[in-house]
C-alpha positions as CSV (number, residue, x, y, z in Angstrom):
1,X,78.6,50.1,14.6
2,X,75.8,52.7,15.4
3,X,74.7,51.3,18.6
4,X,78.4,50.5,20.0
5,X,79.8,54.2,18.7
6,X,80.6,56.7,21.3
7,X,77.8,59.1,21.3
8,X,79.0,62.8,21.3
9,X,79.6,66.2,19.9
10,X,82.5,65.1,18.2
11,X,81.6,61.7,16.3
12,X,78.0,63.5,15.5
13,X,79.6,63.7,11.9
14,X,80.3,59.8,12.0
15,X,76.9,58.6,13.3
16,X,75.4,61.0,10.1
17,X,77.5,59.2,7.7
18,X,76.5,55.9,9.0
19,X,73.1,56.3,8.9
20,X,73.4,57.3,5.4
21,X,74.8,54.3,4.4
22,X,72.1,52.2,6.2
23,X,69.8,54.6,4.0
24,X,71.5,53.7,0.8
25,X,71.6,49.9,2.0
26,X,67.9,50.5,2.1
27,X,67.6,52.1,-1.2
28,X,69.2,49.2,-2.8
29,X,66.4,46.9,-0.8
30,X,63.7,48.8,-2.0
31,X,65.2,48.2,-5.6
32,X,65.8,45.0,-5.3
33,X,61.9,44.3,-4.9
34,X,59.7,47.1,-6.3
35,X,61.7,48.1,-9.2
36,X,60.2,47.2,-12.7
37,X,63.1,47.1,-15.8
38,X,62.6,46.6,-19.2
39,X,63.6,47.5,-22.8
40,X,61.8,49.4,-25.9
41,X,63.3,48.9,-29.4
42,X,62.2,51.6,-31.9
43,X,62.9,52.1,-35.6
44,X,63.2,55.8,-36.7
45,X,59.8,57.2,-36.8
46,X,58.4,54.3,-34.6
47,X,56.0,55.4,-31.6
48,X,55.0,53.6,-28.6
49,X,54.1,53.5,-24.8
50,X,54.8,50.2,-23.9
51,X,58.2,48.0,-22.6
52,X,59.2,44.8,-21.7
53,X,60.2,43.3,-18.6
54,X,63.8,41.8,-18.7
55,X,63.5,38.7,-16.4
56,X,59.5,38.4,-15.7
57,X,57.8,36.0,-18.0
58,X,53.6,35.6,-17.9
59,X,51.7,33.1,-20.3
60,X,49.4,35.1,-22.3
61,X,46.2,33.9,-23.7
62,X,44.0,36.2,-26.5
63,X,41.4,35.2,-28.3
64,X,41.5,36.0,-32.1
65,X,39.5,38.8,-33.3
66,X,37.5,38.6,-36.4
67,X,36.3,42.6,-36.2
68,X,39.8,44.5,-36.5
69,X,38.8,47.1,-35.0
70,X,37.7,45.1,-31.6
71,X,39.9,46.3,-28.3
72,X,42.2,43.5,-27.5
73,X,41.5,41.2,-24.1
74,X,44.5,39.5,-22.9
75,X,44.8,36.7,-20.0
76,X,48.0,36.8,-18.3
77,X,49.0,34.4,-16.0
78,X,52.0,35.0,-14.1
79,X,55.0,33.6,-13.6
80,X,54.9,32.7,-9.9
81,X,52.0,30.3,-10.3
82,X,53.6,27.8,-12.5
83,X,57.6,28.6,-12.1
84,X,57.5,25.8,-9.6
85,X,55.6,23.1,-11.7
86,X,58.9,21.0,-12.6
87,X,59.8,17.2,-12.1
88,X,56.3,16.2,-13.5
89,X,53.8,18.5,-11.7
90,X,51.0,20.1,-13.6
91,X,49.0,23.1,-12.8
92,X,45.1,24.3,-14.2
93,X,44.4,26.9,-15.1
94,X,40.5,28.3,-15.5
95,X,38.5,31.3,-16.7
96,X,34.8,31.7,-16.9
97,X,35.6,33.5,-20.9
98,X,37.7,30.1,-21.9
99,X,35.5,27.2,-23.6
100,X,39.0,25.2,-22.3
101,X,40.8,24.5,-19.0
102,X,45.0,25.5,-19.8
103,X,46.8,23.0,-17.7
104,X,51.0,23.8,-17.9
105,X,53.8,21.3,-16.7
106,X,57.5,20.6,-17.2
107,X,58.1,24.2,-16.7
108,X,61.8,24.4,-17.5
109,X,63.8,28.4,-16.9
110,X,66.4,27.7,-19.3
111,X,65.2,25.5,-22.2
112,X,64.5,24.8,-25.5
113,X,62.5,22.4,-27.9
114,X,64.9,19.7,-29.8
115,X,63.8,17.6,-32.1
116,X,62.9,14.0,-31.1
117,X,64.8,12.6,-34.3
118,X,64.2,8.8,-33.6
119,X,60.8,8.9,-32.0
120,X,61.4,7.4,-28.5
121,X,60.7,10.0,-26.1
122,X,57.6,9.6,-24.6
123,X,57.0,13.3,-23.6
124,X,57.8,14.3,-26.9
125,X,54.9,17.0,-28.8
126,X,54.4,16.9,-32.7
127,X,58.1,15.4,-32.8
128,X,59.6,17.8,-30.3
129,X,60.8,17.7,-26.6
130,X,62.2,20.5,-24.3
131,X,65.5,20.1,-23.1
132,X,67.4,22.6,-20.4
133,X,70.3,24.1,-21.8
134,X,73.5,25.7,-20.4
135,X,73.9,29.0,-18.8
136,X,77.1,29.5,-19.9
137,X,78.4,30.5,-23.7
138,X,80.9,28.4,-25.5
139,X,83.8,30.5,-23.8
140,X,82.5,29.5,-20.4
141,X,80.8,32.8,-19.5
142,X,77.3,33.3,-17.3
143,X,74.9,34.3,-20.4
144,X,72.3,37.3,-19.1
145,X,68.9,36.1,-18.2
146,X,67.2,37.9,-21.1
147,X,69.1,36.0,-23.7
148,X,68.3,32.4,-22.7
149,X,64.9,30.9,-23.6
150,X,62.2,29.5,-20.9
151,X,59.4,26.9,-22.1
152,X,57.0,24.6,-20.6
153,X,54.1,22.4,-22.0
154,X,50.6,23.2,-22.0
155,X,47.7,21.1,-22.2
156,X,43.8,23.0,-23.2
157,X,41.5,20.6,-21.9
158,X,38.0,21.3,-23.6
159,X,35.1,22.5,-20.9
160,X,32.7,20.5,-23.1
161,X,33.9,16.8,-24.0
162,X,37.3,14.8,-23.2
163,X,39.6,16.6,-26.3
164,X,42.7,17.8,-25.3
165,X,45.3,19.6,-27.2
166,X,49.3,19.5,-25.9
167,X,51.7,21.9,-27.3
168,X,55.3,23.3,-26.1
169,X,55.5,26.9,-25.4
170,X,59.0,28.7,-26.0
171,X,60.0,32.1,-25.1
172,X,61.7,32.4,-28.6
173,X,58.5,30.8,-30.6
174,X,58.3,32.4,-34.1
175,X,54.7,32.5,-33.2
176,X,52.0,31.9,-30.5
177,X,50.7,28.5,-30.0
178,X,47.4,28.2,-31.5
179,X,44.2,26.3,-29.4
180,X,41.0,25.9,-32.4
181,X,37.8,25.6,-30.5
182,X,35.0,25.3,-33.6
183,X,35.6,28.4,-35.3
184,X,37.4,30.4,-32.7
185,X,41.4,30.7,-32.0
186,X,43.2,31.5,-28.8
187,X,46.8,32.4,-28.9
188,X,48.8,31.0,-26.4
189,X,52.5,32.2,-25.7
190,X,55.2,32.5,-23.0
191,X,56.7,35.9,-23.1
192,X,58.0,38.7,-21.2
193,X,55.5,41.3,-19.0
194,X,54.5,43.9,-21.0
195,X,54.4,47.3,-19.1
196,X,52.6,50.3,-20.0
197,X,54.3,54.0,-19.9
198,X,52.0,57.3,-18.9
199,X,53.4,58.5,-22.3
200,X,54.2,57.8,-25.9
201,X,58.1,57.8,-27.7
202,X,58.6,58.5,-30.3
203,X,62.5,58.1,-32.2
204,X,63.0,60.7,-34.8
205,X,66.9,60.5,-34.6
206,X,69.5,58.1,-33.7
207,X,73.0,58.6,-34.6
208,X,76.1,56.4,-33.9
209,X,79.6,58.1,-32.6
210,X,83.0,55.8,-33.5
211,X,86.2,56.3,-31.5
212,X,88.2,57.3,-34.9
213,X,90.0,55.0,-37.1
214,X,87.6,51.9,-35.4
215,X,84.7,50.2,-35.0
216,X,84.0,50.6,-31.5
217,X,81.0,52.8,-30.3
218,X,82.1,56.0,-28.8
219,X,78.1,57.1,-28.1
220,X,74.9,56.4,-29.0
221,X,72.1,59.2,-28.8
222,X,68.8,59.5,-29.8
223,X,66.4,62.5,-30.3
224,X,62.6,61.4,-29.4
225,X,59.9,63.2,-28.4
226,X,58.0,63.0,-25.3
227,X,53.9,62.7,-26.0
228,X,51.4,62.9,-23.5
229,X,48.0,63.6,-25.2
230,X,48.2,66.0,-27.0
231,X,51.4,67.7,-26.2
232,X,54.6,66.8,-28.0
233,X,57.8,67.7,-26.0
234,X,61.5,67.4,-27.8
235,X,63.8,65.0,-25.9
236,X,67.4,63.9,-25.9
237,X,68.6,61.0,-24.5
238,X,72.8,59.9,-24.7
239,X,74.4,57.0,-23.1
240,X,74.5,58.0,-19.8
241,X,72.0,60.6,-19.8
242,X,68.6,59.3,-19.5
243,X,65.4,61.5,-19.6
244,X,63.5,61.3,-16.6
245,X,59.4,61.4,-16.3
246,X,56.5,60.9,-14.3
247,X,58.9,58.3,-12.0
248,X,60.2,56.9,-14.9
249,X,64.0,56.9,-16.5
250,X,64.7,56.1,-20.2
251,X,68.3,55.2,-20.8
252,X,69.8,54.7,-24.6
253,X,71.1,51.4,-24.2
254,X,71.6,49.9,-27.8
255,X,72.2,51.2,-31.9
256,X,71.3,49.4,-35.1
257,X,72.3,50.4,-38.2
258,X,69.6,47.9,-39.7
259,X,72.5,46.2,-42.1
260,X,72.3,42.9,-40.2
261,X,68.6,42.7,-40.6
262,X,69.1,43.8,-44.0
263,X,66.2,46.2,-43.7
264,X,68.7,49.6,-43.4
265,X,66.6,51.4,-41.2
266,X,68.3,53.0,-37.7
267,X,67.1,51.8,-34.6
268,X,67.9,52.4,-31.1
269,X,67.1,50.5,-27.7
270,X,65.6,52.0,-24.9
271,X,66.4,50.7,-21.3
272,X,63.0,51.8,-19.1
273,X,63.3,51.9,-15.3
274,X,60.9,52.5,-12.8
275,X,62.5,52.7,-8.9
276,X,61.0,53.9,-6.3
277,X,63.9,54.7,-4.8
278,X,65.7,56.1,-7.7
279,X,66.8,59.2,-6.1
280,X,68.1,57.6,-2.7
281,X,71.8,56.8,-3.8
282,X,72.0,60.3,-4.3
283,X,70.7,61.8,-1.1
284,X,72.5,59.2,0.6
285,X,75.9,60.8,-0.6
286,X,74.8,64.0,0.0
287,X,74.2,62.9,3.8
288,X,77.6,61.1,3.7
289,X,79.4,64.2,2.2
290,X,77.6,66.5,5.2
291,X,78.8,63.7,7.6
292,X,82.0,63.7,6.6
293,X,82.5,67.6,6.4
């Protein structure tokens, strides 16, 4: 439409507004692939500076500390190199700090272990197998990416000797799986990339609004505060209104009252976004608006 539009004084507006929406086109590109989005739950009182991703899953491998004040050292292997080991194919995994060789297979996206009840599977682990599941709920709805499981298996092949230990790792484990080597452990688990904020939140406050006379959430807000070092700022963050900081956007996305887990302590959940392009949307209108004018 740009190149084949009559080029004047007159359609000037018309070419601005179109390049504006090639800009915002762009901006949703640039989204698309260098975005990182995640979520923080906090209790009242809670701080922390870290998040998790919503769709990218890594392996993670730590070696159990004896000396609790040691710095933790995490392995991550991410989810590109073994998202493609399905039908039967197996990938190794090495590092110079492992006495073991991790070797994962039967990577499944949407899975779970099920119990092999009458013992005639012959892929089955300590009496369990995994099985993909469905992507849609029982009324025949697409379920969100975060709320269904992945798993794989994974095999630690001993550096020195022929043992070999299998286990299943689940995205919704109760714990890590756990690889003894003498009288060291390594934790091994398949979870969601943990990202690191340039500051600390802390949750003083959250509060829940009701539409009156029901249950239905009019607003959730919370009051946090903001630390970097040693300099505490007072925040407040509504649904809708995020706090924005150091290329970062913290939206209040989810309440607890803490009655279903029984513990009665508030909570709220953070939505974290980093975008590049965060801004662009906006300009683009901005462009459009002049265009249009």
């Amino acid at each position: 439409g740009i190149i084949r539009i009559r080029k004047s004084p007159k359609t000037i507006g018309v070419i601005i507004s179109h390049f504006a929406i090639l800009f915002m086109i762009a901006a949703g590109a640039v989204s698309y692939h260098f975005a990182v989005e995640g979520n923080m739950s906090l209790r009242e009182g809670e701080t922390s500076d870290e998040f998790l991703s919503f769709h990218d899953r890594v392996i993670e491998i730590e070696k159990v500390q004896t000396d609790e004040k040691a710095k933790r050292s995490v392995l991550v292997i991410d989810q590109s190199k073994y998202q493609d080991l399905t039908d039967g194919k197996g990938r190794t995994f090495t590092h110079e700090s492992l006495p073991f060789d991790l070797m994962i297979t039967g990577w499944k996206k949407h899975a779970q272990p099920k119990p092999d009840r009458d013992g005639s599977r012959a892929d089955a682990i300590d009496g369990y197998f995994v099985q993909e599941v469905s992507t849609l709920d029982e009324s025949g709805a697409a379920m969100a990416d975060e709320q269904l499981g992945s798993a794989c298996v994974a095999i630690a092949k001993m550096k020195k000797g022929e043992e070999k230990q299998t286990g299943i790792l689940w995205e919704f484990a109760a714990a890590p799986w756990t690889v003894t080597v003498g009288a060291d452990k390594y934790l091994i688990s398949l979870v969601h990339r943990t990202y690191k904020l340039p500051f600390a939140v802390r949750l003083d406050q959250t509060e829940e609004e009701k539409h009156p006379g029901t249950e239905r959430a009019r607003r959730f807000s919370s009051k946090v505060t903001k630390i970097s070092g040693d300099h505490e700022e007072k925040r407040y963050i509504t649904m809708n209104e995020p706090v924005r900081s150091e290329g970062y956007a913290v939206f209040q996305s989810t309440f607890s009252a803490g009655e279903k887990e029984g513990t009665g302590v508030k909570s709220s959940g953070f939505m974290i976004v980093e975008n590049p392009a965060d801004h662009w949307p906006l300009i683009s209108c901005i462009i459009v608006a002049e265009g249009l004018l």
